[in-house]
C-alpha positions in Angstrom: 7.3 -10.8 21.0 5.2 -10.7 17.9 1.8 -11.3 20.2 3.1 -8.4 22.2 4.1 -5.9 19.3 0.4 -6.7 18.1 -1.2 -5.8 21.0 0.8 -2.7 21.1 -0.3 -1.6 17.3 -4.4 -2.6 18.2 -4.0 -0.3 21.1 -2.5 2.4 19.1 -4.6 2.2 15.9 -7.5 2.0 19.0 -6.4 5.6 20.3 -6.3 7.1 16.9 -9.7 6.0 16.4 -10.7 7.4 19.3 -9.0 10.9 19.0 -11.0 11.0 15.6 -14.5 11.1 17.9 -12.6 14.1 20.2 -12.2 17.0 18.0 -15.1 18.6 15.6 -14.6 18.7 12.3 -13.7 22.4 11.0 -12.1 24.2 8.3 -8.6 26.5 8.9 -6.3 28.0 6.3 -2.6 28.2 5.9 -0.2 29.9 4.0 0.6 27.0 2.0 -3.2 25.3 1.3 -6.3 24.8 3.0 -6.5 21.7 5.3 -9.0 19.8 6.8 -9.7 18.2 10.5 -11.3 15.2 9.6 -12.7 13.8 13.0 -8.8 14.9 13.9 -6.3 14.0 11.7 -5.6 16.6 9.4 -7.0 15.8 5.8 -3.6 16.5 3.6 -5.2 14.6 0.2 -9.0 14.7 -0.4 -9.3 10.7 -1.1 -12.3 11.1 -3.5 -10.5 13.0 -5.5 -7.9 10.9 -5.8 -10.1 8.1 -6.3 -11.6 9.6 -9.7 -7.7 9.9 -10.4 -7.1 6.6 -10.1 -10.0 6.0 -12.4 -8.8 8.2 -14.8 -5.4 6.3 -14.9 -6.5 3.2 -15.3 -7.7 3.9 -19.0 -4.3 5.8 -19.6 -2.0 3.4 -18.1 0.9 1.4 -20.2 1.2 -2.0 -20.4 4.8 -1.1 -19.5 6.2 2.2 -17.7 10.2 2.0 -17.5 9.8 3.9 -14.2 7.7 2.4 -11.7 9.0 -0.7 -13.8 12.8 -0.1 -12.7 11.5 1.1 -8.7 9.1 -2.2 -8.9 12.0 -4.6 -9.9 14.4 -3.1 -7.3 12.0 -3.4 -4.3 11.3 -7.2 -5.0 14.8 -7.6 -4.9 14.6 -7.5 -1.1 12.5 -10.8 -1.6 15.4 -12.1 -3.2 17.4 -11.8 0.3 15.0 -13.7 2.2 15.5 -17.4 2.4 12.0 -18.1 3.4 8.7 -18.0 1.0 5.4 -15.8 1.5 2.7 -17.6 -0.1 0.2 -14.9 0.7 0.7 -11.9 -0.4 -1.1 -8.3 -0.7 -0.4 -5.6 -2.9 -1.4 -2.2 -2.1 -2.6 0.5 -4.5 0.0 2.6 -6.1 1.8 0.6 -8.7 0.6 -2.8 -7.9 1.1 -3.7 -12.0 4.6 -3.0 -11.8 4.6 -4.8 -9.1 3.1 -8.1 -10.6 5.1 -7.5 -13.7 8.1 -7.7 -12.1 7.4 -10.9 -9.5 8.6 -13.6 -11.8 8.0 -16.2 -9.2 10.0 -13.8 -6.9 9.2 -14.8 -3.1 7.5 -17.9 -3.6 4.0 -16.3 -3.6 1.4 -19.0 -4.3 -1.7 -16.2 -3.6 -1.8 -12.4 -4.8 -4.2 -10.4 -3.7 -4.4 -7.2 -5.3 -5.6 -3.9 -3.7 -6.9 -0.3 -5.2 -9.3 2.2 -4.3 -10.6 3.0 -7.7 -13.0 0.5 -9.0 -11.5 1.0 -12.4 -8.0 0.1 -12.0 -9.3 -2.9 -10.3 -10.7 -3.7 -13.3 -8.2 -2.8 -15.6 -5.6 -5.1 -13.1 -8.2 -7.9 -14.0 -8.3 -7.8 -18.0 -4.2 -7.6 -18.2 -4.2 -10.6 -15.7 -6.6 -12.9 -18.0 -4.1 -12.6 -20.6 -1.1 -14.2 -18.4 -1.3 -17.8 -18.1 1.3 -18.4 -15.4 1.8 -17.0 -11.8 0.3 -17.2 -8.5 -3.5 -17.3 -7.7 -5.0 -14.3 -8.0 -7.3 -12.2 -6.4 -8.7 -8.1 -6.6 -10.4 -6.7 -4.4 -11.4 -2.6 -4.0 -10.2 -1.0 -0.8 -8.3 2.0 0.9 -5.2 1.9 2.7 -6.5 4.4 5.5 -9.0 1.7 6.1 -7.8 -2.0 5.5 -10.4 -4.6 4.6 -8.2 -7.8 5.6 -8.2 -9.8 8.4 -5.6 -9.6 11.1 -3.0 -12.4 10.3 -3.8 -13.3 6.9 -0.9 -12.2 5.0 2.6 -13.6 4.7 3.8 -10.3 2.7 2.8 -6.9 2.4 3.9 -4.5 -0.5 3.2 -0.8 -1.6 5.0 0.2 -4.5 4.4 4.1 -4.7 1.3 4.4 -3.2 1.4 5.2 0.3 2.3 8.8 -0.2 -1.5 9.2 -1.2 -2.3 8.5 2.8 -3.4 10.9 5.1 -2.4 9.0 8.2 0.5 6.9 7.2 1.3 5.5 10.6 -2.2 4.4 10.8 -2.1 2.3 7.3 1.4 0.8 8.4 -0.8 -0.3 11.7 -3.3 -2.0 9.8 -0.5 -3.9 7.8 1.3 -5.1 10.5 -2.0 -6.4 12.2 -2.9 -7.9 8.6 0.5 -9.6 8.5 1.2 -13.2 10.4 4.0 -13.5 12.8 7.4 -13.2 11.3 5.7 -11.7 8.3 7.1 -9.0 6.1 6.2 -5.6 4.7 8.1 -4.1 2.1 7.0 -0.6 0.7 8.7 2.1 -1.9 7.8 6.3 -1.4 8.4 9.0 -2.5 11.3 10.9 -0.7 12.1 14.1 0.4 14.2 14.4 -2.6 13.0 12.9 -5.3 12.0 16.1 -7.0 15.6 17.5 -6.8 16.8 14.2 -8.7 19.2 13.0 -6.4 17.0 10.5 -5.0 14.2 8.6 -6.5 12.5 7.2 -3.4 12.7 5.8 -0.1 12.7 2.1 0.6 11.2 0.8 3.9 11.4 -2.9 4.9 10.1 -4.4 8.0 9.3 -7.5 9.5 6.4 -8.5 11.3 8.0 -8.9 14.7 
């Protein structure tokens, strides 16, 4: 089932590839903001400029933020309901330092891999982490989630923590994660919701295995 449900995702992240080669790129306006076919998919968030966001937030950013800090904490505790260990692991942009904050050996992760598009908050990831002296191994690398430099079947978990929002093609990054995870591997993810502005909900939890 899991060689099967891959095959499926290659051959859908194939057409969307393809479909990007079919329509020209142009410009068209609505009533709301201007968006952009990029080799067709519509071009919600310019990912440069986010980028130089990123950057920007890396020299801003707390040591602690009680916010991502409490969403963080509460989508690890999904780890905490699975009896088996995932000693790879990736985690993907967004708040990724909440994230490793609030692991506390959670998972049984032996390897962290770390993942940004902004050179900077790589960077910044990599000072905090030479000040802890426990945890798993770690590694940082710079890369964006529309385009996902790992190798299919490497990872034995996959985590976003408020970051996939940022994505113009969202199916096509959860794609790429489930061909980057092993068999029976899992995917866990926190977004923004429909809600959230209005305050009665603070985000939407997604969790799926690999299968």
């Amino acid at each position: 089932m899991a060689s099967g449900a891959a095959a499926a995702a290659r051959r859908l992240l194939l057409l969307r590839h393809r479909r990007r080669h079919l329509v020209p790129n142009h410009h068209f306006s609505s009533s709301s903001a201007d968006e952009v076919l990029d080799g067709g998919r519509v071009k919600i968030f310019d990912r440069d400029l986010k980028r130089r966001h990123r950057d920007r937030a890396a020299w801003a950013m707390r040591e602690t933020d009680p916010l991502v800090d409490a969403v963080a904490d509460n989508l690890l505790d999904r780890l905490e309901d699975c009896r088996k260990a995932f000693p790879s692991a990736l985690c993907l942009g967004g708040s990724a330092g909440a994230v490793r904050r609030s692991l506390r050996g959670r998972g049984g992760i032996e390897k962290l891999t770390m993942m940004d598009m902004s050179v900077d908050m790589v960077n910044r990831w990599r000072e905090l982490e030479s000040a802890t002296e426990d945890g798993p191994e770690m590694n940082f690398i710079v890369g964006d989630e529309e385009y996902l430099p790992i190798k299919e079947n490497s990872q034995d978990l996959i985590m976003s923590c408020l970051g996939l929002h940022w994505t113009n093609d969202l199916p096509g990054a959860m794609i790429q994660c489930r061909l980057a995870l092993k068999p029976d591997g899992l995917f866990l993810a926190a977004i923004l919701g429909g809600e959230t502005l209005k305050g009665t909900k603070n985000c939407m939890h997604y969790c799926s295995n690999g299968t």
